[in-house]
Residue frames as a rotation matrix with the C-alpha (Angstrom) as fourth column:
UNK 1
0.571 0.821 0.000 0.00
0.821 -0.571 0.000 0.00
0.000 0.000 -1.000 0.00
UNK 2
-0.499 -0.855 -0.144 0.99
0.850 -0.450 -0.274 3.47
0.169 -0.259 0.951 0.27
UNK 3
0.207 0.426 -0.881 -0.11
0.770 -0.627 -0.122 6.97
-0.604 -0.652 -0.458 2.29
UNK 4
-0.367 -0.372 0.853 -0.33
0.700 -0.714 -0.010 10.20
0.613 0.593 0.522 1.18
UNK 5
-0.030 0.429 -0.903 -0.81
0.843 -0.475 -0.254 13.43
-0.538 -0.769 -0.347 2.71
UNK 6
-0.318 0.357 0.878 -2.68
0.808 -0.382 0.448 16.22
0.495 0.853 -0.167 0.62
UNK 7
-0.850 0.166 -0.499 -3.90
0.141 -0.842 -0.520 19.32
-0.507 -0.513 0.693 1.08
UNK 8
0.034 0.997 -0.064 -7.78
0.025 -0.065 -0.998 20.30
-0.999 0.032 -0.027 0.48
UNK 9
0.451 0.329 -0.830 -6.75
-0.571 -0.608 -0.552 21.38
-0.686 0.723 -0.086 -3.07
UNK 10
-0.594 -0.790 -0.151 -4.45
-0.804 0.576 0.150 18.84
-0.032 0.210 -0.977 -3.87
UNK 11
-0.784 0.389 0.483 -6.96
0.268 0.915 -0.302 15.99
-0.560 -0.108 -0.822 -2.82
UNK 12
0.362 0.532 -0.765 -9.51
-0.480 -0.597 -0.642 18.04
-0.799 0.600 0.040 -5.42
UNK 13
0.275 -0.563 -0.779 -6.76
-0.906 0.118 -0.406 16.79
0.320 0.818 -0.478 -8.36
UNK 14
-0.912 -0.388 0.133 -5.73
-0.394 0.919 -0.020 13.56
-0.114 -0.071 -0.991 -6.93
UNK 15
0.127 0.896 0.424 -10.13
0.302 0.373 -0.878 12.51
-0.945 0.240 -0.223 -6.98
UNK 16
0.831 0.507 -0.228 -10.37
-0.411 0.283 -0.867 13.73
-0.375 0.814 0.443 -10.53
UNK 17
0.828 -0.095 0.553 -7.09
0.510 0.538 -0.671 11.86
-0.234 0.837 0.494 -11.63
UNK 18
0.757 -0.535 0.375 -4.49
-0.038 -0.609 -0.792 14.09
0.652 0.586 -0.482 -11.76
UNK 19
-0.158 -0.870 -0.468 -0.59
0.880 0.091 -0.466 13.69
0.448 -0.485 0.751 -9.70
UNK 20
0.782 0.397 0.482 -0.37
-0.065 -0.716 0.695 16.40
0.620 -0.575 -0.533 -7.43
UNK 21
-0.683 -0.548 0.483 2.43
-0.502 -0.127 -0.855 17.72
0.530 -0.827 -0.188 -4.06
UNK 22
0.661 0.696 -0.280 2.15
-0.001 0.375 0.927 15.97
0.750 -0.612 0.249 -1.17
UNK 23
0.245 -0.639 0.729 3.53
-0.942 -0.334 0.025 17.03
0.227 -0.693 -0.684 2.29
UNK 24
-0.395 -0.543 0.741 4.34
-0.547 0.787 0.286 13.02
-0.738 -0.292 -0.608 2.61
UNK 25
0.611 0.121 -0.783 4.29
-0.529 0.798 -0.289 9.80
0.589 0.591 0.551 -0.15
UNK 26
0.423 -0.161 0.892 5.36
-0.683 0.590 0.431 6.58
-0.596 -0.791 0.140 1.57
UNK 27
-0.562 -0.541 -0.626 6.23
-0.781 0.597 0.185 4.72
0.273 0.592 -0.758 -1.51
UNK 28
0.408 0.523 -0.748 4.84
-0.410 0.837 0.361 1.00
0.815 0.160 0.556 -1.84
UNK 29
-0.441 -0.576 0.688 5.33
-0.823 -0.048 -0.567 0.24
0.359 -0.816 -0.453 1.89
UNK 30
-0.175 0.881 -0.440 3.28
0.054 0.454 0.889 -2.60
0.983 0.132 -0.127 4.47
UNK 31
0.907 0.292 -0.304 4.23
0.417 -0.516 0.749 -0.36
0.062 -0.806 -0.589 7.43
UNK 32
0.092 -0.302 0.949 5.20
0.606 -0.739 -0.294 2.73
0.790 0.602 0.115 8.45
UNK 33
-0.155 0.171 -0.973 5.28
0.881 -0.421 -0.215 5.73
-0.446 -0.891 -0.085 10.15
UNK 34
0.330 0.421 0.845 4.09
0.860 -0.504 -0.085 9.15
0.389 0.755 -0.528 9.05
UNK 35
0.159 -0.198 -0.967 6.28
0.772 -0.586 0.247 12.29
-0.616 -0.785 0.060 9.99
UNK 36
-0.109 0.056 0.992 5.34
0.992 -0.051 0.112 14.97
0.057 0.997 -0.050 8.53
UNK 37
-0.086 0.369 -0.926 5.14
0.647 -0.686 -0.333 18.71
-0.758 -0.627 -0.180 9.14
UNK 38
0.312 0.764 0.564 2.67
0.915 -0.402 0.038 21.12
0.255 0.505 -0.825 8.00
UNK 39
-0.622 -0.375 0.687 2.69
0.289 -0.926 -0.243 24.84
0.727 0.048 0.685 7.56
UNK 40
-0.793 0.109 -0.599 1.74
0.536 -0.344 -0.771 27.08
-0.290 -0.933 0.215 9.92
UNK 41
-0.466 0.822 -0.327 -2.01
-0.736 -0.566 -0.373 28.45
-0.491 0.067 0.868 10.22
UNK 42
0.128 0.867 0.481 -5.43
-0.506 0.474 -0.720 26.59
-0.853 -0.152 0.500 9.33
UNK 43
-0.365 -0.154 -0.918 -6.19
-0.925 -0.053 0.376 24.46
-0.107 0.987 -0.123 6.86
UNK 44
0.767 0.529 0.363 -7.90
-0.476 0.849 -0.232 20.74
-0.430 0.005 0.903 5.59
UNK 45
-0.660 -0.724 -0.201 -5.27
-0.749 0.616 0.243 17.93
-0.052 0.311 -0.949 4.98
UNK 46
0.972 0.224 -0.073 -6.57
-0.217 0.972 0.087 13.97
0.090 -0.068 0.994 3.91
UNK 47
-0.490 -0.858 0.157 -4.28
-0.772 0.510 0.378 11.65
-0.405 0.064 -0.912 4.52
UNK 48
0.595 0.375 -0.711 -5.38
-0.758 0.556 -0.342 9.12
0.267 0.742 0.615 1.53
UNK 49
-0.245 -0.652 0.718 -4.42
-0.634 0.668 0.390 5.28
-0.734 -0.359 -0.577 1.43
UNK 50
0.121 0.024 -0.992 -3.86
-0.979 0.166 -0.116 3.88
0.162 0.986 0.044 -1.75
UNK 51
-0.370 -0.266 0.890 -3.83
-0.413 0.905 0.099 -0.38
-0.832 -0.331 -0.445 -1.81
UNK 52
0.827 0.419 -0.375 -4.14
-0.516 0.300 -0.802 -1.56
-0.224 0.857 0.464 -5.64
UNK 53
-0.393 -0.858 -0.332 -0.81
-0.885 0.255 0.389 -3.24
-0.249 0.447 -0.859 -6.06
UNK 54
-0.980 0.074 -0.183 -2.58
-0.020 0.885 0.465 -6.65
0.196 0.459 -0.866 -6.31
UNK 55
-0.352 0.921 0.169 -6.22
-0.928 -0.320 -0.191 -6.84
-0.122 -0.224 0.967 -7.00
UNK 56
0.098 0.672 -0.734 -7.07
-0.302 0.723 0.622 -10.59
0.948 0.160 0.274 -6.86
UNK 57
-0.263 0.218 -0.940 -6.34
0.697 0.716 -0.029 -10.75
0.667 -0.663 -0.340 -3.30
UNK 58
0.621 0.783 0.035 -8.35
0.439 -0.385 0.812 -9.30
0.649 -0.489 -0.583 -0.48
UNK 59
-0.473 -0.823 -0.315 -6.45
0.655 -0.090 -0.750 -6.81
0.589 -0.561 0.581 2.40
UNK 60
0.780 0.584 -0.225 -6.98
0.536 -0.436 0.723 -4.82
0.324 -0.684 -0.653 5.39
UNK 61
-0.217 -0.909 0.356 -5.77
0.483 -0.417 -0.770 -2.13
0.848 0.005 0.529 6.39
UNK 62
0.624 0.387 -0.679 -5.43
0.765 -0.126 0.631 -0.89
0.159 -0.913 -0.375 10.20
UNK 63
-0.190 -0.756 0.627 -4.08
0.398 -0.643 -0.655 2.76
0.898 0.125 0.422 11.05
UNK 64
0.433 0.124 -0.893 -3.48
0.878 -0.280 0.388 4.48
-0.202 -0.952 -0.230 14.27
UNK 65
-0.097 -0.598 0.796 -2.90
0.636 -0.652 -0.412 8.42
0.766 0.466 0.444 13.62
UNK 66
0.367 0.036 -0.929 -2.36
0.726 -0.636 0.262 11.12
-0.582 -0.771 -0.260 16.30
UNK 67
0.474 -0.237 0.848 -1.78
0.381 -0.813 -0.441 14.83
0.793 0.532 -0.295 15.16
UNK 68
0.125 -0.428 -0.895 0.78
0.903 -0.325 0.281 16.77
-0.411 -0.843 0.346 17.61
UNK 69
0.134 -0.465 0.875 1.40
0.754 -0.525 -0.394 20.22
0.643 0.713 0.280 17.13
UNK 70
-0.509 -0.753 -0.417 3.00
0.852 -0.508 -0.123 23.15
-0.119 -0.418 0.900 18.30
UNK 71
0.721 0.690 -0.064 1.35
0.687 -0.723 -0.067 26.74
-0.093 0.004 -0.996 19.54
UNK 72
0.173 -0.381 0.908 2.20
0.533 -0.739 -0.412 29.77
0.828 0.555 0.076 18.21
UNK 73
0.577 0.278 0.768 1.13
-0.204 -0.861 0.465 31.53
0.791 -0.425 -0.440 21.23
UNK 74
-0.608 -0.643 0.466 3.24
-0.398 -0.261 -0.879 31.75
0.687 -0.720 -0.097 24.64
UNK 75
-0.289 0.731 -0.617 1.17
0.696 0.604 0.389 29.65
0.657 -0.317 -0.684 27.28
UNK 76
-0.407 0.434 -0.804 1.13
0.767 -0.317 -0.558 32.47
-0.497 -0.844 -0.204 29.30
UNK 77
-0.911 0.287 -0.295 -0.65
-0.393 -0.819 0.419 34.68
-0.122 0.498 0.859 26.67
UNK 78
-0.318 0.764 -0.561 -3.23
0.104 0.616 0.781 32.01
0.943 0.190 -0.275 26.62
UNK 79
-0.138 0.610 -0.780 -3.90
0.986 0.156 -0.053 31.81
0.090 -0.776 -0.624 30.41
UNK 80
-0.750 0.366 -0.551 -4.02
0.029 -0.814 -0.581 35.99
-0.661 -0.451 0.600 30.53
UNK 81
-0.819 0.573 -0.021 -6.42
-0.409 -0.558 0.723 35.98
0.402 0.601 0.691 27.37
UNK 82
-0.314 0.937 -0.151 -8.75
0.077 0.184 0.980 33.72
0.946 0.296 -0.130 29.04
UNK 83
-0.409 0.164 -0.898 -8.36
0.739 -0.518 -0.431 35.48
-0.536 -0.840 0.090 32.82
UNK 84
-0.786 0.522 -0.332 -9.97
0.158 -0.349 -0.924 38.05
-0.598 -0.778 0.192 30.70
UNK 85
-0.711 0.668 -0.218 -12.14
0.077 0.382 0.921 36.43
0.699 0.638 -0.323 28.54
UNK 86
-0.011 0.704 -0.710 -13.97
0.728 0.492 0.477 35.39
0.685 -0.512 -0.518 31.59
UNK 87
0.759 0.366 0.538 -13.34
0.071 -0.868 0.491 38.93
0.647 -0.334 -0.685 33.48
UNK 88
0.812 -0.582 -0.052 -10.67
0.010 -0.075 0.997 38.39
-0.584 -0.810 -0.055 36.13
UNK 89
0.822 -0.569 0.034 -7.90
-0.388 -0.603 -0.697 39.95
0.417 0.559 -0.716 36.27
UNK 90
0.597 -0.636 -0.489 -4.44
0.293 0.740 -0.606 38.69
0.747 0.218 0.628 35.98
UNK 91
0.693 -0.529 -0.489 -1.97
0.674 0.236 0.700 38.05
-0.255 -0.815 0.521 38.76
UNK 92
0.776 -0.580 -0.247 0.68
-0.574 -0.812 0.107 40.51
-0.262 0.059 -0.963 38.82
């Protein structure tokens, strides 16, 4: 089999048929690991799974995926915006 990882517009061109960038390709693999890092700010990723190398026998495929990433913000800029989101004011 093999993984890909696509962005929203990318996986647009890879459904009708067309090659396309991909922030990971795994090559013809039967396990793996996926490290991969994305740009910074929002977006829709697929991570597609491709399994046609032999089509007269049946297969299964089982994935475990976790996303981890990394804030921009400072943790303490988070805990003062939401001391006053919620009104109270921050500790000296």
């Amino acid at each position: 089999m093999e993984a890909f990882l696509v962005t929203d517009e990318a996986f647009a061109a890879w459904q009708s048929g067309y090659s396309t960038d991909t922030f990971y390709e795994s090559g013809k693999t039967s396990q793996g690991e996926i490290n991969a890092a994305l740009p910074s700010g929002g977006g829709a990723y697929y991570l597609l799974f491709k399994n046609n190398s032999s089509l007269r026998t049946g297969k299964e495929v089982h994935a475990g995926v976790s996303l981890h990433y990394n804030r921009w913000f400072p943790e303490w800029l988070l805990r003062l915006r939401e001391q006053l989101w919620r009104g109270v004011q921050p500790l000296a």
